[in-house]
C-alpha positions in Angstrom: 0.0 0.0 0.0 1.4 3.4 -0.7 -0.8 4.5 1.6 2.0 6.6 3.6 3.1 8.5 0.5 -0.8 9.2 -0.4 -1.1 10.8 2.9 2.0 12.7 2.1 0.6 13.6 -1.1 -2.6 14.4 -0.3 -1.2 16.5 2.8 0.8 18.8 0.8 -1.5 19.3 -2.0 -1.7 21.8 -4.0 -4.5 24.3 -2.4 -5.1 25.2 -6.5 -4.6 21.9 -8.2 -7.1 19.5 -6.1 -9.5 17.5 -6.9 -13.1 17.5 -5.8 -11.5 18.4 -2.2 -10.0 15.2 -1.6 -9.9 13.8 1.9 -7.0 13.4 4.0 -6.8 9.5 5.2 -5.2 7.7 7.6 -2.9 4.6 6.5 -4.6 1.6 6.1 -4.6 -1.5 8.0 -3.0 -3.6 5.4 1.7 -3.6 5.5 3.5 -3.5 1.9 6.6 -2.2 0.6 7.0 0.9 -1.3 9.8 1.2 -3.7 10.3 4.5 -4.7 12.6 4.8 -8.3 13.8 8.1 -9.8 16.7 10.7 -8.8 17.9 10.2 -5.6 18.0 13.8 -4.4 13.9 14.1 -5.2 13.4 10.6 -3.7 15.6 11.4 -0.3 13.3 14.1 -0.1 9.9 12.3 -0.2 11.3 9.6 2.1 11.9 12.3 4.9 8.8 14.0 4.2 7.1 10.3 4.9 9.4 9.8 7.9 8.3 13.2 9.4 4.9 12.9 8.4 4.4 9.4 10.2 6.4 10.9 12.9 4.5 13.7 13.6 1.4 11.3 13.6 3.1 9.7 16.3 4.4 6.6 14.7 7.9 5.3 15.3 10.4 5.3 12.2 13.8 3.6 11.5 16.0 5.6 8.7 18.8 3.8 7.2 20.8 5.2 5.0 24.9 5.3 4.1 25.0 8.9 4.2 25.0 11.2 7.1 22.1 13.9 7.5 23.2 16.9 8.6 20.2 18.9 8.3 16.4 18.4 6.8 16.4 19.6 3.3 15.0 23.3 3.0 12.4 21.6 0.7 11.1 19.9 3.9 11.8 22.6 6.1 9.5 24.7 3.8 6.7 21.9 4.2 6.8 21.6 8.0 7.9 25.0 9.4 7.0 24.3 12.6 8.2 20.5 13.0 8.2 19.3 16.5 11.5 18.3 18.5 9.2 15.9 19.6 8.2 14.6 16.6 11.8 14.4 15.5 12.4 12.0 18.6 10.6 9.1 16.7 13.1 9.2 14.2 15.9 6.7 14.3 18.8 7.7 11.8 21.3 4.2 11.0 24.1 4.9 8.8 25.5 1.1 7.8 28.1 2.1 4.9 27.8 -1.6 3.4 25.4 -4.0 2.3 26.3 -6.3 5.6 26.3 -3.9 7.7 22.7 -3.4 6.7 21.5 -6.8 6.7 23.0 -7.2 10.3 21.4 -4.2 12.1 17.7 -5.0 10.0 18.1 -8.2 11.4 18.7 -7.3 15.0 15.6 -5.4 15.0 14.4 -8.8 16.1 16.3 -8.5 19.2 16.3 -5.1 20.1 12.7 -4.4 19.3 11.9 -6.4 22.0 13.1 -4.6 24.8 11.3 -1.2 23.5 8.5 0.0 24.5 7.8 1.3 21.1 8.4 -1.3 17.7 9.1 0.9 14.5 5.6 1.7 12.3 7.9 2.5 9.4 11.0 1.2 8.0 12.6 4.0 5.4 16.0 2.6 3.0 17.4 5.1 1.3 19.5 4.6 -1.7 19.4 0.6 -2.4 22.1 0.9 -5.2 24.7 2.3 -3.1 24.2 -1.3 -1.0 23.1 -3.6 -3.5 26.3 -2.6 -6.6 29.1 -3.9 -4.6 28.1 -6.4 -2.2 29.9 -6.9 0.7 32.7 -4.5 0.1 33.2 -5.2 -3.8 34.0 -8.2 -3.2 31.3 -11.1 -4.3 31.5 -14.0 -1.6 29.7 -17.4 -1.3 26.9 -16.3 0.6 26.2 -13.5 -2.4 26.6 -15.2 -5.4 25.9 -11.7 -7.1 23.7 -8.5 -6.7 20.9 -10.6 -7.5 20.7 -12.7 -4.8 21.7 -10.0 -2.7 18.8 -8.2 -3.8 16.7 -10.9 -3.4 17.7 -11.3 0.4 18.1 -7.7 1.4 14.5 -7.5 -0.2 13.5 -11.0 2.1 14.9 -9.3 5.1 12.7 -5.9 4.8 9.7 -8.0 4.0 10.4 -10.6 7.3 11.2 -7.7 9.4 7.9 -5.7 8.5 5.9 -8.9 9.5 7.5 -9.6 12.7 7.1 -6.2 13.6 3.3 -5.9 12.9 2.9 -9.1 14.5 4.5 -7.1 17.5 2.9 -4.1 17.3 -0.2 -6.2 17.6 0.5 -7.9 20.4 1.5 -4.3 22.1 -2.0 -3.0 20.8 -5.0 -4.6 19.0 -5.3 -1.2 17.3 -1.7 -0.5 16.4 -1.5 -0.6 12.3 1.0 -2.6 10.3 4.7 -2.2 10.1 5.3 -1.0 6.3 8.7 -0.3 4.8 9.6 2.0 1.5 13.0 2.1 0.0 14.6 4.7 -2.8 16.4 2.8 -5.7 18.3 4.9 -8.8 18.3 2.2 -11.8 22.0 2.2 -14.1 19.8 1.3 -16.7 17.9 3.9 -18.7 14.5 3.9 -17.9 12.7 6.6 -19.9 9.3 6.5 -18.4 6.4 6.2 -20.3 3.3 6.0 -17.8 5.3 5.5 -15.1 6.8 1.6 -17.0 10.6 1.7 -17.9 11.5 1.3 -21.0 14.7 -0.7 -20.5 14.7 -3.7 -18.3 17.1 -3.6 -15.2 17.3 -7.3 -13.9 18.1 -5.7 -10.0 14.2 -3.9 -10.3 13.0 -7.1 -11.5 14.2 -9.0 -8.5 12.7 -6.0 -6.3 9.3 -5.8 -8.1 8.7 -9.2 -6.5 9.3 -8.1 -2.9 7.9 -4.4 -3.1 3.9 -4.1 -3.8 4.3 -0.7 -4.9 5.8 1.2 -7.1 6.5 5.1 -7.6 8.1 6.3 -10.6 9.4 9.5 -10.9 10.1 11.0 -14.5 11.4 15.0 -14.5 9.2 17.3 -16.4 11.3 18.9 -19.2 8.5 20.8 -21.1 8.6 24.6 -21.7 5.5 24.8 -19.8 7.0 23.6 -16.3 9.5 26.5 -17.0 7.2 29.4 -18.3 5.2 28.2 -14.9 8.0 30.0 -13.2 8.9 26.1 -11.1 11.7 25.3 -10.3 11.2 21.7 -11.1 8.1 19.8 -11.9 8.4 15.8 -11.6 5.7 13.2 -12.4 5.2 10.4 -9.8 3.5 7.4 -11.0 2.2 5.2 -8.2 1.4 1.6 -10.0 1.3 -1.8 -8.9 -0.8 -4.9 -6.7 -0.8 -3.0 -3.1 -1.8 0.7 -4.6 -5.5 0.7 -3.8 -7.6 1.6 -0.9 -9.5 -1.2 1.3 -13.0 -1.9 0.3 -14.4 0.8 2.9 -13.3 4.0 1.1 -14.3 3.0 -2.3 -15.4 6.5 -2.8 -14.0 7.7 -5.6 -12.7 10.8 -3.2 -11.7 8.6 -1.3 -9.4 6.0 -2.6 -6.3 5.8 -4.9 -6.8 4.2 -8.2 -4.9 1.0 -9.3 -2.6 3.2 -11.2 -2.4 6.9 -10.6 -0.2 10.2 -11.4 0.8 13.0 -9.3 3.3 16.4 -9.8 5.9 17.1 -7.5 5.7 21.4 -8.2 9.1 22.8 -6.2 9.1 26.5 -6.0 12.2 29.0 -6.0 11.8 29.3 -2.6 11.9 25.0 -2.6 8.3 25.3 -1.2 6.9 21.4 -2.5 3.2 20.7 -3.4 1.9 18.4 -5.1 -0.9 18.1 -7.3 -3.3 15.1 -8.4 -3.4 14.4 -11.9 
């Protein structure tokens, strides 16, 4: 379900480019993974935004990601002037530089977890080629026979990790909702998005298409009409695949997400972001 990056969406809308006054709603019950594919500066920035927004709705998030955060962007900053200290608190920021460092502190979430009061709603990766290129250092050993299978397992991990947190989020709270996870990935390959599909085949996305319900696209907006609209940048964001739809009880076509749906990321001079339903 990209349920977490609707409500991000759908938060930040544009107040000019809405649609029949669409409702702001909460996550649903139902856990999936989110994989999130385009430029990794834009997609670091709508993970934090989804980090910040689950934090500030008091959910507990684990970041991991190789490269130290210094600062929020001034995008985000724009979004969320007044972000809580508090809010900030449910953030946990991992920096694991290699692909094993990864895998060893996602699994010890199974440990650790357990002595906290708290289990993670939210698990946020951020840049899966930096981990998945050179496994293990660069160097390919018997337990990764090659970014493949190392996709395939790092995928397994996330996926295992999400469940047994649920299960213990549950058993903290019959109304706690699901653990869900989303991760950022920047293909070599050249995908030239049409409707959100690539149009070159990158074996790694393959392997994480089967792991990840979700999947949102983002394709830069060259047109001379983004530019004479006085934007900075405009991106489409295609949300497509098997978890992108709403339960049964907000069919209302206000309500719920379509199977397949577009959105544009408008940044502003000032890095103000909105976005706006398509």
């Amino acid at each position: 379900m990209a349920d977490i990056l609707a409500l991000v969406f759908r938060t930040f809308m544009s107040k000019t480019g809405s649609k029949d006054d669409l409702k702001i709603v909460p996550p649903s019950s139902t856990s999936s993974g989110t994989l999130v594919l385009g430029d990794h500066s834009i997609s670091r920035s709508l993970l934090l935004l989804a980090a910040v927004t689950a934090a500030e709705m008091g959910m507990k998030v684990m970041f991991f990601t190789a490269t130290q955060i210094q600062s929020l962007p001034a995008s985000l900053q724009k979004c969320i002037p007044s972000l809580s200290p508090e809010s900030l608190k449910k953030i946990k920021f991992c920096y694991p530089c290699r692909v094993e460092e990864l895998l060893q502190q996602l699994a010890s979430l199974h440990e650790s977890i357990n002595m906290s009061p708290t289990p993670p709603s939210l698990i946020i990766v951020d840049r899966l080629e930096g981990y998945l290129c050179n496994p293990v250092g660069g160097i390919t050993t018997g337990f990764y026979p090659g970014e493949l299978s190392c996709a395939a397992h790092l995928s397994a991990l996330l996926c295992d990790s999400a469940a047994f947190l649920t299960q213990l989020l549950k058993q903290r709270s019959s109304s706690s909702g699901p653990c869900r996870f989303i991760a950022s990935f920047q293909s070599d390959v050249d995908t030239g998005q049409v409707g959100g599909e690539a149009s070159a085949t990158d074996p790694i996305l393959d392997v994480l298409d089967r792991y990840f319900q979700v999947r949102c696209t983002l394709d830069k907006d060259r047109s001379y009409e983004a530019t004479a609209a006085g934007l900075q940048e405009v991106w489409h964001i295609f949300l497509s695949g098997t978890g992108n739809t709403q339960p049964p009880c907000t069919k209302d076509l206000k309500d719920r997400l379509s199977e397949n749906q577009e959105w544009q990321l408008l940044i502003f001079p000032d890095s103000l972001m909105e976005f706006k339903l398509i």
